[in-house]
C-alpha positions in Angstrom: -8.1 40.4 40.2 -8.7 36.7 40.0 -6.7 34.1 42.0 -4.7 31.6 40.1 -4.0 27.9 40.8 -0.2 27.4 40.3 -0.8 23.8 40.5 -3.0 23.6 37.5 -1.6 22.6 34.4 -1.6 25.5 31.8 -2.8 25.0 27.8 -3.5 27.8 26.1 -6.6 27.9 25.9 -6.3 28.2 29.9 -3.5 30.7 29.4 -5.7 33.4 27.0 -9.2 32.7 29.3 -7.0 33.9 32.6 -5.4 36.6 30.5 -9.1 38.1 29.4 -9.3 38.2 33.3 -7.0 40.6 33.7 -3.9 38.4 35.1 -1.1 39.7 33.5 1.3 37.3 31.5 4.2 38.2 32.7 3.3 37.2 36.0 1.8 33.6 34.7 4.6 33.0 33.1 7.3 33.7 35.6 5.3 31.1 38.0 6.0 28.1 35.4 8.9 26.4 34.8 8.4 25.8 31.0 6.4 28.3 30.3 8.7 30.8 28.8 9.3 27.8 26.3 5.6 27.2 25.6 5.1 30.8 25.4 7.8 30.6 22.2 6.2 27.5 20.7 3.0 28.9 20.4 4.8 31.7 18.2 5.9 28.5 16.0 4.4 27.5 12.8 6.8 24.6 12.6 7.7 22.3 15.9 11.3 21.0 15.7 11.6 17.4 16.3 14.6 15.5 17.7 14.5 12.0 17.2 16.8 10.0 19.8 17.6 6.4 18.0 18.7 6.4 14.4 18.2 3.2 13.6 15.7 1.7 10.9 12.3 3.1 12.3 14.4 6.4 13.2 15.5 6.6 8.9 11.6 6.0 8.2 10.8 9.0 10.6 13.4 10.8 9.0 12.3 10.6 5.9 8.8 10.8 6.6 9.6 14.5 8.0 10.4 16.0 5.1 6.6 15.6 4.2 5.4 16.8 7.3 3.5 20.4 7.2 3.8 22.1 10.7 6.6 19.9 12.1 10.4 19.1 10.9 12.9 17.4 12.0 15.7 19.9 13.9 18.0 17.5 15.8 19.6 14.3 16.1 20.4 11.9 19.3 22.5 8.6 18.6 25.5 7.2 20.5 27.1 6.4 16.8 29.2 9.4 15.5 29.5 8.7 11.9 25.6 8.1 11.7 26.0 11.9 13.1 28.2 12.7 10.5 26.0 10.9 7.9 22.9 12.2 8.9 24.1 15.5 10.1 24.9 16.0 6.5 22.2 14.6 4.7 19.1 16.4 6.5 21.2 19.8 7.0 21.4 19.6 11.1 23.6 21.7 12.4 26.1 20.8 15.2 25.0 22.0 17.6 21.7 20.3 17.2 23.5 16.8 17.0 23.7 15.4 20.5 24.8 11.5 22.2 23.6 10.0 25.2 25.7 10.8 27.1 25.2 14.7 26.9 21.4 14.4 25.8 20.4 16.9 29.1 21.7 19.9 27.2 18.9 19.7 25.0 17.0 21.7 27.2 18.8 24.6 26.8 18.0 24.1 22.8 15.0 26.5 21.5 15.1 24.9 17.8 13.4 21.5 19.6 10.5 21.2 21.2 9.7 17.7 20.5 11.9 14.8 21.2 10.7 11.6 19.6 12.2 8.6 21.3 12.9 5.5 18.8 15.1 3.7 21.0 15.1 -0.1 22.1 11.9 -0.8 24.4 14.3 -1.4 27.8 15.6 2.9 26.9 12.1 4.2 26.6 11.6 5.4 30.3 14.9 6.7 30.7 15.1 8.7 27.5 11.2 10.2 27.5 11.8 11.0 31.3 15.2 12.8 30.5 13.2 14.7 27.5 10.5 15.9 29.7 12.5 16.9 32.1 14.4 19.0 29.7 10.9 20.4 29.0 10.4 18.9 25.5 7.1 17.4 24.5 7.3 13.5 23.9 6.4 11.1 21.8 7.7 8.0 22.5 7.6 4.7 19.9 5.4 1.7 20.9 5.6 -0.8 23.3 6.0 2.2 25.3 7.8 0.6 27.8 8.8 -2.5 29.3 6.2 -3.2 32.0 2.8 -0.8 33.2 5.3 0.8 36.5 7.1 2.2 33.8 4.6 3.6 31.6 3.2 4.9 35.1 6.3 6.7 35.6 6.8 8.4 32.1 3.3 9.6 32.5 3.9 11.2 35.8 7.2 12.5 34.6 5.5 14.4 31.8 2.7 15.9 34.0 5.1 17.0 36.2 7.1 18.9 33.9 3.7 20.3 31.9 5.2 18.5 28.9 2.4 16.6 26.3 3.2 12.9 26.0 2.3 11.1 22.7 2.4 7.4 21.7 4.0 6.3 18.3 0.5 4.5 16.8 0.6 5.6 13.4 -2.3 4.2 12.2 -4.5 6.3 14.4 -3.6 9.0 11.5 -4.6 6.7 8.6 -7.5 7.5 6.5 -8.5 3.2 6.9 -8.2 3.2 10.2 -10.3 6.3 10.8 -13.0 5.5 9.0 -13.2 1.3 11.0 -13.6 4.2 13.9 -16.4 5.7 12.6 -17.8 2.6 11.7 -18.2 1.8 15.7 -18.8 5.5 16.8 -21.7 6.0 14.7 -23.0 2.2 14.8 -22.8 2.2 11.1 -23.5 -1.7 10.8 -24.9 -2.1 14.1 -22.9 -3.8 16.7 -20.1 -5.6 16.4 -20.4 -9.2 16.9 -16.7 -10.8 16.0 -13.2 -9.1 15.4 -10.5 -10.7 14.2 -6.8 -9.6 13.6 -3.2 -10.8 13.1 0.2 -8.9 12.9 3.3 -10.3 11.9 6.3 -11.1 9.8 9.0 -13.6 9.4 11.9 -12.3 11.5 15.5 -14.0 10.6 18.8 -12.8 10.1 21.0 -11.5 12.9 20.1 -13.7 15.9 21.5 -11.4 18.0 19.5 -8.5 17.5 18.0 -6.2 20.3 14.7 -8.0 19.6 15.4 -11.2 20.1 16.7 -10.4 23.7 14.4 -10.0 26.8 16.0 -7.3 28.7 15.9 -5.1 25.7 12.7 -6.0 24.2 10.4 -7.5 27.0 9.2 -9.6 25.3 8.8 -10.7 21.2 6.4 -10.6 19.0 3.8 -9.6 21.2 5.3 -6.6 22.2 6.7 -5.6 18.9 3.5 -6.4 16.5 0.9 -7.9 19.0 0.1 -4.3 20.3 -1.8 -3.5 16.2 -3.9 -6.5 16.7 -4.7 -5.0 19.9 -5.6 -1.9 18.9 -7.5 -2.9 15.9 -9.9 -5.2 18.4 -10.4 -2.0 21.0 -10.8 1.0 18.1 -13.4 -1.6 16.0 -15.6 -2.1 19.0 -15.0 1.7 20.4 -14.8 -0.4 23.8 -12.4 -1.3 26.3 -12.0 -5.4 26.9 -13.2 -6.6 30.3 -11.0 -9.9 30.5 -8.4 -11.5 28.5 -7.4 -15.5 27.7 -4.2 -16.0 25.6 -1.8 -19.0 24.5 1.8 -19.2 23.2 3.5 -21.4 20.5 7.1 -21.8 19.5 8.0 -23.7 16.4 11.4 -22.3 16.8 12.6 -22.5 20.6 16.1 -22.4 19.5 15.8 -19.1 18.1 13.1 -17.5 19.9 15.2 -18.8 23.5 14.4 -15.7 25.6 11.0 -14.2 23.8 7.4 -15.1 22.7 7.6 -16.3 18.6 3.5 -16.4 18.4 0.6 -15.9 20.2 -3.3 -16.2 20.0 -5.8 -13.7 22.5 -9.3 -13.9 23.0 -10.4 -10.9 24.5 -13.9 -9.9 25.5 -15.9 -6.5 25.6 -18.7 -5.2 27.5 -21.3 -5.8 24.6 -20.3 -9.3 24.0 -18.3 -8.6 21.2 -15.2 -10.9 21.1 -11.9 -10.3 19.4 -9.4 -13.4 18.1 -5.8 -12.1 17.5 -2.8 -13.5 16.6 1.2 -12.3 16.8 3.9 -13.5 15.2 7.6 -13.1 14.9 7.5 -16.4 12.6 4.3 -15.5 9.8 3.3 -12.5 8.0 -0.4 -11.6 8.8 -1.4 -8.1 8.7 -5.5 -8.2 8.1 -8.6 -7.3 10.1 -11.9 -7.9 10.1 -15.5 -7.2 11.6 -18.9 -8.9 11.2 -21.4 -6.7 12.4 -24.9 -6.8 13.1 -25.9 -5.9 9.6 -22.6 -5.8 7.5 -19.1 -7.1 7.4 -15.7 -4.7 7.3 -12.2 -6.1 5.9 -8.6 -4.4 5.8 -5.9 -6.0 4.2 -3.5 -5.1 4.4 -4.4 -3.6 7.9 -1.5 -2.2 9.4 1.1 -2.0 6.9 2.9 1.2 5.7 0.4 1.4 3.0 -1.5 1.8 0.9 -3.5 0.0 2.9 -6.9 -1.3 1.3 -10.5 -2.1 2.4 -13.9 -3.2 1.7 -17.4 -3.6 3.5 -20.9 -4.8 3.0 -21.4 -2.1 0.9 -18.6 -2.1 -1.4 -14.6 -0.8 -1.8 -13.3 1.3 0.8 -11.2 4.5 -1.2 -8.9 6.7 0.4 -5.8 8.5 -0.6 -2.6 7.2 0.1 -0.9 9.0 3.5 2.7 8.7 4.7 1.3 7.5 8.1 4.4 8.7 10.1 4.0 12.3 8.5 0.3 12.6 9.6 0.9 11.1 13.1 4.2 13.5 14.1 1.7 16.2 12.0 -1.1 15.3 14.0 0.9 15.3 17.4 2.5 19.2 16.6 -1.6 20.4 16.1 -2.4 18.8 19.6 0.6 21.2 20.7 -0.3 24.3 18.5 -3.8 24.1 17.7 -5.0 22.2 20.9 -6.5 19.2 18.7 -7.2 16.4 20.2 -4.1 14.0 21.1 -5.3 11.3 19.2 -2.7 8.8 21.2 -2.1 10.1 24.7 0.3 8.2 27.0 -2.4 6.7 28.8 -3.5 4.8 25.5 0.3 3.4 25.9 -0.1 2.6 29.6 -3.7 0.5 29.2 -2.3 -1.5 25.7 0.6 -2.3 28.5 -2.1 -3.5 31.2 -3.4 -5.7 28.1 -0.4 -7.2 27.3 1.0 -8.1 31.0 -2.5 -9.9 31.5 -1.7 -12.0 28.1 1.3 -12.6 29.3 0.0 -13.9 33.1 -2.9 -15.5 30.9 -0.2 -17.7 29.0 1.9 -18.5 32.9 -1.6 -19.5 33.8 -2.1 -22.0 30.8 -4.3 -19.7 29.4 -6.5 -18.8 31.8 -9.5 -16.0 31.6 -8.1 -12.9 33.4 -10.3 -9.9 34.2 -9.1 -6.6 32.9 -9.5 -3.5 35.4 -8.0 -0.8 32.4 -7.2 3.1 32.9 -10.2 5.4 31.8 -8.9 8.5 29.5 
Protein backbone atom coordinates (compact mmCIF):
# COMPACT_ATOMS: atom_id res chain seq x y z
CA UNK A 1 0.00 0.00 0.00
CA UNK A 2 0.99 3.51 -0.81
CA UNK A 3 2.26 6.08 1.83
CA UNK A 4 0.26 9.12 2.47
CA UNK A 5 1.34 12.64 3.24
CA UNK A 6 -0.87 13.85 6.23
CA UNK A 7 0.41 17.23 5.72
CA UNK A 8 -0.92 17.61 2.25
CA UNK A 9 -4.05 19.33 1.89
CA UNK A 10 -6.87 16.96 0.60
CA UNK A 11 -9.47 17.97 -2.49
CA UNK A 12 -11.25 15.48 -3.89
CA UNK A 13 -9.89 14.94 -6.57
CA UNK A 14 -6.72 14.00 -4.26
CA UNK A 15 -9.10 11.99 -2.04
CA UNK A 16 -10.67 9.52 -5.00
CA UNK A 17 -6.92 9.23 -6.86
CA UNK A 18 -5.48 7.83 -3.22
CA UNK A 19 -8.61 5.87 -2.82
CA UNK A 20 -8.10 4.05 -6.51
CA UNK A 21 -4.72 3.24 -4.72
CA UNK A 22 -6.07 1.13 -2.39
CA UNK A 23 -5.92 3.53 0.84
CA UNK A 24 -8.94 2.97 2.50
CA UNK A 25 -11.25 6.02 3.38
CA UNK A 26 -11.85 5.28 6.62
CA UNK A 27 -8.38 5.63 7.47
CA UNK A 28 -7.88 9.12 5.35
CA UNK A 29 -10.57 10.41 6.90
CA UNK A 30 -9.93 9.66 10.51
CA UNK A 31 -6.26 11.50 9.94
CA UNK A 32 -8.20 14.91 9.10
CA UNK A 33 -9.71 17.19 11.26
CA UNK A 34 -12.54 18.30 8.86
CA UNK A 35 -12.66 15.73 6.86
CA UNK A 36 -15.68 13.91 8.15
CA UNK A 37 -17.37 17.35 7.25
CA UNK A 38 -15.93 17.53 3.70
CA UNK A 39 -16.74 13.91 3.36
CA UNK A 40 -20.69 15.13 4.03
CA UNK A 41 -20.43 18.11 1.71
CA UNK A 42 -19.49 16.37 -1.10
CA UNK A 43 -22.82 14.26 -0.62
CA UNK A 44 -24.53 17.96 -0.89
CA UNK A 45 -26.27 19.29 -3.89
CA UNK A 46 -26.92 22.50 -1.99
CA UNK A 47 -24.04 24.27 0.30
CA UNK A 48 -25.68 26.16 3.25
CA UNK A 49 -24.48 29.57 3.72
CA UNK A 50 -24.38 31.65 6.94
CA UNK A 51 -23.98 35.07 6.42
CA UNK A 52 -22.44 36.98 9.63
CA UNK A 53 -23.55 40.91 9.29
CA UNK A 54 -27.04 41.65 8.40
CA UNK A 55 -26.72 44.90 7.40
CA UNK A 56 -27.48 46.39 3.80
CA UNK A 57 -24.92 44.34 1.70
CA UNK A 58 -25.97 41.28 4.03
CA UNK A 59 -30.14 42.00 2.81
CA UNK A 60 -28.75 42.14 -0.90
CA UNK A 61 -26.94 38.64 -0.26
CA UNK A 62 -29.97 37.55 1.25
CA UNK A 63 -32.08 38.16 -1.29
CA UNK A 64 -29.82 37.31 -3.96
CA UNK A 65 -29.88 33.57 -2.37
CA UNK A 66 -33.05 32.71 -3.10
CA UNK A 67 -31.80 32.70 -6.87
CA UNK A 68 -28.83 30.82 -6.27
CA UNK A 69 -28.91 27.05 -7.78
CA UNK A 70 -26.48 24.81 -5.68
CA UNK A 71 -26.21 27.12 -2.62
CA UNK A 72 -28.84 28.65 -0.07
CA UNK A 73 -28.82 30.51 2.59
CA UNK A 74 -29.12 28.20 6.11
CA UNK A 75 -28.07 30.49 8.93
CA UNK A 76 -27.89 33.87 10.29
CA UNK A 77 -25.11 35.72 12.57
CA UNK A 78 -25.94 39.41 13.90
CA UNK A 79 -25.51 40.83 17.41
CA UNK A 80 -29.16 42.49 16.79
CA UNK A 81 -32.00 40.16 18.08
CA UNK A 82 -35.04 41.48 16.44
CA UNK A 83 -33.17 41.52 13.01
CA UNK A 84 -33.04 37.63 14.13
CA UNK A 85 -36.48 37.66 14.77
CA UNK A 86 -37.16 39.52 11.46
CA UNK A 87 -35.06 37.60 9.42
CA UNK A 88 -35.45 34.39 11.16
CA UNK A 89 -39.00 34.71 10.05
CA UNK A 90 -38.79 35.97 6.72
CA UNK A 91 -36.17 33.40 5.09
CA UNK A 92 -37.57 30.37 7.25
CA UNK A 93 -34.20 29.87 9.48
CA UNK A 94 -34.71 27.89 12.19
CA UNK A 95 -33.34 28.70 15.70
CA UNK A 96 -31.06 26.90 16.06
CA UNK A 97 -29.36 28.16 12.98
CA UNK A 98 -29.64 31.87 14.25
CA UNK A 99 -26.45 32.63 16.14
CA UNK A 100 -24.70 36.24 17.85
CA UNK A 101 -21.30 36.98 18.27
CA UNK A 102 -20.84 36.19 21.11
CA UNK A 103 -21.73 32.36 20.70
CA UNK A 104 -20.70 32.27 16.82
CA UNK A 105 -17.97 29.08 17.74
CA UNK A 106 -20.90 26.76 18.09
CA UNK A 107 -21.34 26.86 14.49
CA UNK A 108 -18.99 24.32 14.06
CA UNK A 109 -20.88 21.79 15.49
CA UNK A 110 -23.69 22.86 12.81
CA UNK A 111 -23.86 20.36 9.62
CA UNK A 112 -26.70 22.55 7.72
CA UNK A 113 -23.56 25.25 7.11
CA UNK A 114 -20.76 24.83 5.38
CA UNK A 115 -20.08 28.21 4.23
CA UNK A 116 -19.91 31.28 6.34
CA UNK A 117 -19.95 34.54 4.38
CA UNK A 118 -18.56 37.34 6.41
CA UNK A 119 -20.29 40.91 5.61
CA UNK A 120 -19.20 42.59 8.60
CA UNK A 121 -17.38 46.08 8.95
CA UNK A 122 -13.72 45.86 7.42
CA UNK A 123 -11.89 46.24 11.21
CA UNK A 124 -14.25 42.43 11.93
CA UNK A 125 -13.09 40.66 8.88
CA UNK A 126 -9.98 38.79 10.36
CA UNK A 127 -11.56 37.98 13.46
CA UNK A 128 -14.82 36.56 12.15
CA UNK A 129 -13.25 34.49 8.85
CA UNK A 130 -10.54 33.22 11.24
CA UNK A 131 -13.31 32.10 13.86
CA UNK A 132 -15.28 30.49 10.66
CA UNK A 133 -12.36 28.52 9.57
CA UNK A 134 -11.56 27.42 12.58
CA UNK A 135 -15.05 26.08 13.04
CA UNK A 136 -14.17 24.31 9.68
CA UNK A 137 -16.49 26.25 7.44
CA UNK A 138 -15.41 27.43 4.05
CA UNK A 139 -15.13 31.40 3.69
CA UNK A 140 -15.90 33.94 1.80
CA UNK A 141 -15.24 36.99 3.20
CA UNK A 142 -16.65 40.66 1.60
CA UNK A 143 -14.04 43.11 0.11
CA UNK A 144 -11.55 45.15 1.41
CA UNK A 145 -10.70 41.96 2.93
CA UNK A 146 -9.11 43.31 5.62
CA UNK A 147 -7.65 46.26 7.21
CA UNK A 148 -3.99 46.00 6.29
CA UNK A 149 -1.86 42.92 4.05
CA UNK A 150 -0.65 41.22 8.03
CA UNK A 151 -4.12 40.57 8.23
CA UNK A 152 -5.09 39.20 4.99
CA UNK A 153 -1.70 37.15 5.59
CA UNK A 154 -3.27 35.82 8.65
CA UNK A 155 -6.81 34.85 7.32
CA UNK A 156 -5.02 33.03 4.62
CA UNK A 157 -2.97 31.01 6.84
CA UNK A 158 -5.81 30.45 9.13
CA UNK A 159 -7.82 28.87 6.24
CA UNK A 160 -4.88 26.57 5.09
CA UNK A 161 -4.50 25.46 8.29
CA UNK A 162 -7.86 24.30 8.93
CA UNK A 163 -8.21 22.78 5.05
CA UNK A 164 -11.08 25.35 4.71
CA UNK A 165 -11.39 27.16 0.90
CA UNK A 166 -11.19 30.96 1.28
CA UNK A 167 -13.08 33.16 -1.28
CA UNK A 168 -13.21 37.01 -1.82
CA UNK A 169 -16.58 38.87 -2.26
CA UNK A 170 -15.69 40.32 -6.07
CA UNK A 171 -18.89 39.87 -7.67
CA UNK A 172 -18.09 41.03 -10.88
CA UNK A 173 -15.67 38.31 -11.54
CA UNK A 174 -19.20 36.28 -12.17
CA UNK A 175 -20.62 38.89 -14.54
CA UNK A 176 -21.04 38.08 -18.09
CA UNK A 177 -19.31 42.03 -18.97
CA UNK A 178 -16.62 41.49 -17.00
CA UNK A 179 -15.86 38.04 -18.31
CA UNK A 180 -15.85 38.78 -21.68
CA UNK A 181 -13.11 42.48 -20.89
CA UNK A 182 -11.17 39.04 -19.68
CA UNK A 183 -11.16 37.36 -22.67
CA UNK A 184 -10.52 40.36 -24.50
CA UNK A 185 -6.79 40.34 -22.76
CA UNK A 186 -6.45 36.44 -22.65
CA UNK A 187 -6.88 35.97 -26.14
CA UNK A 188 -5.25 39.37 -27.35
CA UNK A 189 -8.48 40.12 -29.04
CA UNK A 190 -7.53 43.83 -30.04
CA UNK A 191 -3.94 43.41 -29.54
CA UNK A 192 -2.39 44.93 -26.55
CA UNK A 193 -3.61 47.15 -24.37
CA UNK A 194 -2.19 50.50 -24.48
CA UNK A 195 -4.37 52.75 -21.83
CA UNK A 196 -7.01 51.82 -19.10
CA UNK A 197 -8.98 53.92 -17.46
CA UNK A 198 -11.59 53.51 -14.54
CA UNK A 199 -13.50 55.38 -11.77
CA UNK A 200 -15.77 54.08 -8.85
CA UNK A 201 -17.79 56.07 -6.82
CA UNK A 202 -20.86 57.64 -5.26
CA UNK A 203 -21.95 60.53 -3.26
CA UNK A 204 -21.92 59.41 0.35
CA UNK A 205 -24.06 61.75 2.87
CA UNK A 206 -26.36 61.14 5.49
CA UNK A 207 -25.32 59.74 8.87
CA UNK A 208 -21.94 61.15 9.54
CA UNK A 209 -21.39 58.76 11.95
CA UNK A 210 -21.42 55.76 10.08
CA UNK A 211 -18.94 52.77 10.31
CA UNK A 212 -17.42 54.20 7.03
CA UNK A 213 -16.62 57.30 7.74
CA UNK A 214 -14.48 56.10 10.76
CA UNK A 215 -10.80 54.81 10.39
CA UNK A 216 -10.60 52.08 12.83
CA UNK A 217 -13.55 50.47 11.26
CA UNK A 218 -13.11 51.11 7.76
CA UNK A 219 -9.23 51.76 7.15
CA UNK A 220 -9.61 53.89 5.13
CA UNK A 221 -12.63 55.67 2.71
CA UNK A 222 -13.27 55.57 -0.45
CA UNK A 223 -10.33 53.82 -1.57
CA UNK A 224 -10.97 50.89 0.43
CA UNK A 225 -14.61 50.74 -0.08
CA UNK A 226 -14.87 51.44 -4.08
CA UNK A 227 -11.16 52.05 -5.08
CA UNK A 228 -10.52 48.25 -4.99
CA UNK A 229 -13.20 47.92 -8.62
CA UNK A 230 -11.12 50.41 -10.30
CA UNK A 231 -8.30 48.30 -9.30
CA UNK A 232 -9.45 45.25 -10.51
CA UNK A 233 -10.81 46.55 -13.68
CA UNK A 234 -7.00 47.95 -14.51
CA UNK A 235 -5.33 44.34 -13.52
CA UNK A 236 -8.25 41.86 -15.29
CA UNK A 237 -8.10 44.37 -18.62
CA UNK A 238 -4.43 44.01 -18.99
CA UNK A 239 -4.38 40.13 -17.68
CA UNK A 240 -1.18 41.58 -15.84
CA UNK A 241 -0.03 42.41 -12.49
CA UNK A 242 1.20 46.29 -11.99
CA UNK A 243 4.88 46.76 -11.35
CA UNK A 244 4.79 50.22 -9.54
CA UNK A 245 2.18 52.56 -8.35
CA UNK A 246 1.93 56.66 -8.01
CA UNK A 247 -1.29 58.06 -6.44
CA UNK A 248 -2.69 61.52 -5.02
CA UNK A 249 -5.56 62.44 -2.64
CA UNK A 250 -8.15 65.38 -2.67
CA UNK A 251 -10.69 66.48 -0.06
CA UNK A 252 -13.24 69.03 -0.94
CA UNK A 253 -14.94 68.09 2.18
CA UNK A 254 -12.26 67.81 5.20
CA UNK A 255 -14.91 68.42 7.64
CA UNK A 256 -16.70 65.38 6.74
CA UNK A 257 -14.28 63.15 5.44
CA UNK A 258 -11.91 64.08 9.01
CA UNK A 259 -10.50 60.50 9.55
CA UNK A 260 -10.66 58.92 5.82
CA UNK A 261 -9.60 59.45 2.06
CA UNK A 262 -12.88 61.39 0.17
CA UNK A 263 -11.02 60.83 -3.50
CA UNK A 264 -8.21 59.57 -5.08
CA UNK A 265 -6.40 59.32 -8.52
CA UNK A 266 -3.60 56.06 -9.27
CA UNK A 267 -1.44 55.73 -12.08
CA UNK A 268 -0.29 52.32 -12.12
CA UNK A 269 1.97 50.64 -14.51
CA UNK A 270 2.27 47.08 -16.03
CA UNK A 271 4.99 44.99 -17.48
CA UNK A 272 3.93 45.69 -21.24
CA UNK A 273 3.70 49.34 -20.81
CA UNK A 274 0.26 49.49 -20.49
CA UNK A 275 -0.82 52.21 -17.97
CA UNK A 276 -4.03 52.42 -15.95
CA UNK A 277 -5.62 56.03 -14.66
CA UNK A 278 -8.19 55.39 -11.75
CA UNK A 279 -10.10 57.41 -9.76
CA UNK A 280 -12.22 56.82 -6.15
CA UNK A 281 -14.62 58.70 -4.67
CA UNK A 282 -16.78 58.87 -1.68
CA UNK A 283 -17.93 62.47 -3.06
CA UNK A 284 -18.82 61.62 -7.20
CA UNK A 285 -20.52 58.91 -8.86
CA UNK A 286 -18.31 57.35 -11.60
CA UNK A 287 -18.67 53.81 -12.36
CA UNK A 288 -17.16 53.38 -16.23
CA UNK A 289 -14.10 51.68 -17.78
CA UNK A 290 -12.39 51.71 -20.64
CA UNK A 291 -9.59 50.24 -22.92
CA UNK A 292 -7.81 51.46 -26.08
CA UNK A 293 -6.08 48.76 -27.59
CA UNK A 294 -3.74 48.22 -30.25
CA UNK A 295 -6.42 47.79 -32.86
CA UNK A 296 -9.82 48.57 -31.03
CA UNK A 297 -11.33 50.33 -28.20
CA UNK A 298 -13.62 48.58 -25.17
CA UNK A 299 -16.16 50.67 -22.99
CA UNK A 300 -18.39 49.56 -19.89
CA UNK A 301 -20.72 51.81 -18.38
CA UNK A 302 -21.93 51.31 -16.26
CA UNK A 303 -18.89 49.04 -15.19
CA UNK A 304 -19.36 47.87 -11.84
CA UNK A 305 -22.82 48.52 -10.84
CA UNK A 306 -25.41 45.93 -9.85
CA UNK A 307 -26.57 45.83 -13.35
CA UNK A 308 -27.45 45.54 -16.04
CA UNK A 309 -24.35 46.60 -16.78
CA UNK A 310 -23.75 47.68 -20.59
CA UNK A 311 -20.90 47.66 -23.11
CA UNK A 312 -19.53 48.34 -26.46
CA UNK A 313 -16.17 47.86 -28.59
CA UNK A 314 -14.66 48.62 -31.90
CA UNK A 315 -16.78 46.26 -33.22
CA UNK A 316 -20.05 47.10 -32.08
CA UNK A 317 -22.70 46.54 -28.75
CA UNK A 318 -21.63 44.23 -26.26
CA UNK A 319 -25.08 41.79 -25.37
CA UNK A 320 -25.37 39.75 -22.44
CA UNK A 321 -28.10 38.57 -20.22
CA UNK A 322 -28.81 40.24 -17.23
CA UNK A 323 -27.24 38.15 -13.96
CA UNK A 324 -27.88 38.72 -10.18
CA UNK A 325 -24.03 39.10 -9.76
CA UNK A 326 -24.22 38.02 -5.97
CA UNK A 327 -26.17 34.74 -6.96
CA UNK A 328 -23.50 33.71 -9.58
CA UNK A 329 -20.53 34.68 -7.36
CA UNK A 330 -21.86 32.67 -3.92
CA UNK A 331 -23.00 29.99 -7.05
CA UNK A 332 -19.73 30.12 -8.50
CA UNK A 333 -17.79 29.84 -5.02
CA UNK A 334 -20.19 26.36 -3.91
CA UNK A 335 -18.89 24.76 -7.58
CA UNK A 336 -15.19 25.50 -6.51
CA UNK A 337 -16.33 23.42 -3.33
CA UNK A 338 -18.43 20.67 -5.08
CA UNK A 339 -17.33 20.51 -8.53
CA UNK A 340 -13.59 21.61 -8.05
CA UNK A 341 -14.05 24.65 -10.50
CA UNK A 342 -11.73 27.06 -10.46
CA UNK A 343 -11.99 29.63 -7.39
CA UNK A 344 -12.39 32.43 -9.51
CA UNK A 345 -11.42 34.93 -6.41
CA UNK A 346 -9.09 33.10 -4.06
CA UNK A 347 -7.86 34.91 -0.87
CA UNK A 348 -4.69 35.62 -2.38
CA UNK A 349 -6.47 37.94 -5.01
CA UNK A 350 -7.69 39.77 -1.64
CA UNK A 351 -4.19 39.88 -0.12
CA UNK A 352 -2.34 41.45 -3.46
CA UNK A 353 -5.43 44.24 -4.12
CA UNK A 354 -4.33 44.97 -0.26
CA UNK A 355 -0.47 45.19 -1.27
CA UNK A 356 -1.91 47.66 -4.04
CA UNK A 357 -3.79 49.73 -1.96
CA UNK A 358 -1.06 50.22 1.13
CA UNK A 359 1.41 51.34 -1.71
CA UNK A 360 -1.35 54.07 -2.86
CA UNK A 361 -1.66 54.89 0.33
CA UNK A 362 2.45 55.33 1.15
CA UNK A 363 2.37 56.82 -2.54
CA UNK A 364 0.01 59.67 -1.30
CA UNK A 365 2.40 60.15 2.42
CA UNK A 366 5.18 60.37 -0.12
CA UNK A 367 3.44 63.26 -2.14
CA UNK A 368 2.81 61.00 -4.67
CA UNK A 369 5.76 59.34 -5.34
CA UNK A 370 6.36 56.18 -7.91
CA UNK A 371 6.46 53.05 -5.60
CA UNK A 372 7.57 49.66 -6.95
CA UNK A 373 5.14 46.87 -6.50
CA UNK A 374 6.71 43.33 -5.43
CA UNK A 375 2.88 41.49 -5.60
CA UNK A 376 1.95 37.75 -4.46
CA UNK A 377 1.98 35.18 -7.49
CA UNK A 378 -1.32 32.81 -7.51
Amino acid sequence: MGKFNLTQKIDRRTFSRQVGKGIGAAAIMSSLPFACSSAAIAQKEKLGIALVGLGYYGSILAESLQKTKICELKGLVTGTPSKAKLWGSKYNIPEKNIYNYQNFDDIADNPDIDIVYVVLPNSMHKEFSIKAAKAGKHVICEKPMALNVKECEEIIAACNEAKVELGMGYRMHSEPYTQEVKRFAKENVFGKPHLVTSGSGYIMRGNPNQWRLKKDLAGGGALMNMGVYSIQCAIYATGEQPIAVSAQEFKTMPDYFKEVDETITIQLEFPSGCIANLHTSHNANINDLYITYENGWCRLEPAHSYGPIQGETSKGVMDFPVVNQQAEQMDDFAKHILQDAPNLCPGEMGLRDMQIVEAIYKSIDAGGKRIALDLIEF
